[in-house]
C-alpha positions as CSV (number, residue, x, y, z in Angstrom):
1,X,74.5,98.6,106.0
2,X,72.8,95.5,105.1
3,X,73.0,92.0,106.6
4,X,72.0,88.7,106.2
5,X,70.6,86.3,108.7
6,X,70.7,83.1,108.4
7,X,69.3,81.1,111.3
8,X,66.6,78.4,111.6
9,X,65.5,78.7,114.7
10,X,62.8,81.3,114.3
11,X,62.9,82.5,117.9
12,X,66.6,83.4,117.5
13,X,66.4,84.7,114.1
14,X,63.5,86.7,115.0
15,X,66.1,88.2,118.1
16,X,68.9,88.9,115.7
17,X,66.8,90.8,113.3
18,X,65.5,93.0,116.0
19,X,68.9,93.4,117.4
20,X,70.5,94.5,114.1
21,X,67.5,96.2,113.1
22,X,67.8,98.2,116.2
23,X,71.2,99.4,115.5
24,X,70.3,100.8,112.2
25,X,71.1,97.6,109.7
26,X,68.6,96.6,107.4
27,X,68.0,93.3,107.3
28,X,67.2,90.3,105.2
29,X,66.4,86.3,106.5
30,X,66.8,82.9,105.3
31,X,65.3,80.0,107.3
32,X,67.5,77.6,105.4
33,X,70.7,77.1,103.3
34,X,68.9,76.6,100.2
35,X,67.5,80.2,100.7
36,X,70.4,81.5,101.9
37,X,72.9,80.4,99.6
38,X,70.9,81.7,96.4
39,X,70.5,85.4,98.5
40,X,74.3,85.4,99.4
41,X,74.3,84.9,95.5
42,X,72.3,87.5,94.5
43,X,71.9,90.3,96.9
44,X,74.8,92.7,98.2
45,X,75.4,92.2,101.5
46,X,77.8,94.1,103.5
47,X,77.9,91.0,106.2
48,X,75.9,88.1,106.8
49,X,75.5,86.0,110.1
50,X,75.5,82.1,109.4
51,X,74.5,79.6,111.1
52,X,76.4,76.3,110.5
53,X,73.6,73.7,111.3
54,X,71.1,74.9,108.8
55,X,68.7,72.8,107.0
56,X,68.2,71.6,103.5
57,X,71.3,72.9,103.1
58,X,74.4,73.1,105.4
59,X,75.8,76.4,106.1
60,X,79.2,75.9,105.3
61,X,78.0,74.3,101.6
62,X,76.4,78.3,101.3
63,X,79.7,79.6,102.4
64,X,82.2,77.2,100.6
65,X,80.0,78.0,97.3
66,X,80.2,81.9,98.1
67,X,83.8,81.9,98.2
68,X,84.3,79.7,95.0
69,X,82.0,82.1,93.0
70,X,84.3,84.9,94.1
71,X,81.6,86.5,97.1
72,X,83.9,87.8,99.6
73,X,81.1,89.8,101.7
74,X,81.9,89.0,105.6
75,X,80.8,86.0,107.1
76,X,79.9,85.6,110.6
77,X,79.6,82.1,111.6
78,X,77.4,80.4,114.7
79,X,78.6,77.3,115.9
80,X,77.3,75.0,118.7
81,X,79.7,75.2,122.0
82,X,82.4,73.0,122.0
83,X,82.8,72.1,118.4
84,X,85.9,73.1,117.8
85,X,85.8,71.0,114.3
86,X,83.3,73.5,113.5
87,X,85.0,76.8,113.8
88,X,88.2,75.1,111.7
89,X,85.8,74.3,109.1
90,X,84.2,77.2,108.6
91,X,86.7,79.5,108.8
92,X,89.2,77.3,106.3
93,X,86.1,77.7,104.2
94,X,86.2,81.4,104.4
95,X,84.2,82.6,107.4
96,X,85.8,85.9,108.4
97,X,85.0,85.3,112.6
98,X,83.4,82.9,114.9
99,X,80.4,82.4,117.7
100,X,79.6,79.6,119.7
101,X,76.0,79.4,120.9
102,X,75.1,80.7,123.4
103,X,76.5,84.0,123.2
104,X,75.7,87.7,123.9
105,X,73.9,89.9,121.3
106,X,76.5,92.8,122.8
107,X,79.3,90.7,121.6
108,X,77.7,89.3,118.2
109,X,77.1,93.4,117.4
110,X,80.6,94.3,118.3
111,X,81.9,91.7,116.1
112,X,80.1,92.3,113.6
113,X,81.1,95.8,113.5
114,X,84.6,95.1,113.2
115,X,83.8,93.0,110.3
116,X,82.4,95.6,108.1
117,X,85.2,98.2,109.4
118,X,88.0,96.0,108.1
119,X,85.9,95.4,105.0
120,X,86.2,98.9,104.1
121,X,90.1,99.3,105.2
122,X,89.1,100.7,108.5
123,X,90.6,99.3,112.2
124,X,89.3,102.3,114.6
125,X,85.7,102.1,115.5
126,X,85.2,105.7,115.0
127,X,85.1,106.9,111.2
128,X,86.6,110.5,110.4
129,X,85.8,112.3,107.0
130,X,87.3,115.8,107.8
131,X,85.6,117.5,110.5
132,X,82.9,114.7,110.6
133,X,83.0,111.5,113.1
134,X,80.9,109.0,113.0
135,X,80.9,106.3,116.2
136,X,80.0,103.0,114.7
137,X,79.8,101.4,118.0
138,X,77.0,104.2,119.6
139,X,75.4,105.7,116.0
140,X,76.4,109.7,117.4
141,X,77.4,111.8,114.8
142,X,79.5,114.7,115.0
143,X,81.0,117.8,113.2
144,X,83.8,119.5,115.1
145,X,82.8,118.4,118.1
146,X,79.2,119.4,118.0
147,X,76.6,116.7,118.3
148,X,74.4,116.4,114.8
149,X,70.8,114.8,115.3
150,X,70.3,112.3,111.8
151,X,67.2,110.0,111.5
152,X,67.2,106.5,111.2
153,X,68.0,106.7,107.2
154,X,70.1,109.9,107.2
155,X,72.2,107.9,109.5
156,X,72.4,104.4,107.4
157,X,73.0,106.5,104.0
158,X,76.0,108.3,106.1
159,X,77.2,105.2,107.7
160,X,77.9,103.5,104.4
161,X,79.3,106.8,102.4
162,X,81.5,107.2,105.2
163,X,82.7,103.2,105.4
164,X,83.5,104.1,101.7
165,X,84.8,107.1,101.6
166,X,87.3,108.3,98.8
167,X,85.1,106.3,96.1
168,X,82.1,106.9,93.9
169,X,79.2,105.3,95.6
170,X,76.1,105.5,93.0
171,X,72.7,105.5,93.7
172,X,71.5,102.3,93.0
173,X,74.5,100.6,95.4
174,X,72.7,103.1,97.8
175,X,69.4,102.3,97.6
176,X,70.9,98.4,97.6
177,X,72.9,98.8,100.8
178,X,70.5,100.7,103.1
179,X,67.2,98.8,102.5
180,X,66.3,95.1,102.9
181,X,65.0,93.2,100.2
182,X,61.1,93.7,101.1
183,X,60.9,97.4,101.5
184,X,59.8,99.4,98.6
185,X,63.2,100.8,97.2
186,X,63.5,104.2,96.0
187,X,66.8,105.5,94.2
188,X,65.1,109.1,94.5
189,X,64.9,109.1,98.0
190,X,68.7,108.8,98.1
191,X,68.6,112.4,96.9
192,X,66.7,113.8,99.4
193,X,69.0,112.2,102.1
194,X,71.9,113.4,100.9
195,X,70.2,116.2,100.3
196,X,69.4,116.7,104.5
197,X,72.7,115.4,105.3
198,X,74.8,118.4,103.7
199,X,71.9,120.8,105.0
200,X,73.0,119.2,109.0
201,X,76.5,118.4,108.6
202,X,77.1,122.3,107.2
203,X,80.4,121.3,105.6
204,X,81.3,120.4,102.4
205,X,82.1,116.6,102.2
206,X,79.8,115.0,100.3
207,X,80.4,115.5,96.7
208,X,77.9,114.7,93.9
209,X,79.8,113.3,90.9
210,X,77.7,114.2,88.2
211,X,76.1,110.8,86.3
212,X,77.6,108.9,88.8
213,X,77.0,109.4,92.3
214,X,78.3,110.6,95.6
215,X,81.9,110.4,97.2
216,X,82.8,111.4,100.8
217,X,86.3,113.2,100.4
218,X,87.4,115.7,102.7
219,X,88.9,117.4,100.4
């Protein structure tokens, strides 16, 4: 899955990227609204963390123009403690949840989880594809009960098949979705993951639709 973070304060930012990072996101950073605003524009992301009090732009200008261009990705907003005028704002301008600052990175993760699980029409925090289960809140994948050992990659490329499972995911939306902006993309590779992942999980779930890409079905 790939995030957004947009934060200003570079010591923060530098925190959340290391956090999500950490958990097997890939992530992107704008030190500004300007910056985020055209990335929200023209990257996919799956969510993106925003904080209100940005400069050059405001955070909720980037959000308010997401949302009237039709970007429904979700928003995570950070808000100063005690603002109350803040959340209403930014949530009646789309934002999908809420932090004040300070808060714990535990609790930012969690949320943020959720998030991306009700994106993709899913309330449980543990993903089922057949025999397969993937925890979203620990990473631990498993196939009837038996613990499966994934690298960081095999992982992220599961992760996101399985948080879209029953549709066509090609290669490219791949490739888009499990690497940040400055890492040196490679469709190909996608292969090669998928290509481990059926070799580890042993059962059939990953189908290759020819000219088009995969889809997780069970079958």
């Amino acid at each position: 899955m790939r995030v957004l973070v947009a934060e200003d304060d570079e010591a923060l930012r530098r925190q959340l990227r290391d956090a999500l990072a950490a958990s097997g996101y890939a992530v992107d950073e704008a030190p500004d609204g300007e910056e985020a605003a055209f990335l929200g524009e023209t990257e996919p992301y799956d969510a993106v963390v925003l904080d209100l009090g940005l400069p050059v732009r405001d955070g909720l200008s980037a959000l308010r123009g997401w949302r009237q261009r039709g970007i429904d990705m979700p928003v995570l907003i950070l808000t100063a403690r005690g603002t109350w005028q803040e959340k209403v704002e930014g949530i009646d301008a789309g934002a999908d949840d809420y932090l004040a600052k300070p808060f714990r990175m535990e609790e930012l993760l969690a949320r943020l989880r959720a998030l991306i699980r009700r994106a993709g029409g899913h309330a449980a925090a543990e993903l089922r594809c057949g025999p397969v289960l993937l925890d979203t809140r620990t990473g631990r994948v498993s196939v009837d009960g038996r613990l499966i050992s994934l690298t960081a990659h095999e992982l992220k490329v599961l992760d996101y098949l399985m948080h879209h499972q029953g549709r066509i995911v090609s290669r490219t939306e791949l490739t888009e979705h499990v690497y940040a902006q400055d890492f040196d993309r490679d469709s190909n590779t996608i292969e090669v993951f998928v290509g481990r992942l059926r070799r580890k999980l042993g059962v059939d779930v990953i189908r290759t639709e020819r000219g088009l890409g995969y889809r997780m079905d069970a079958g």
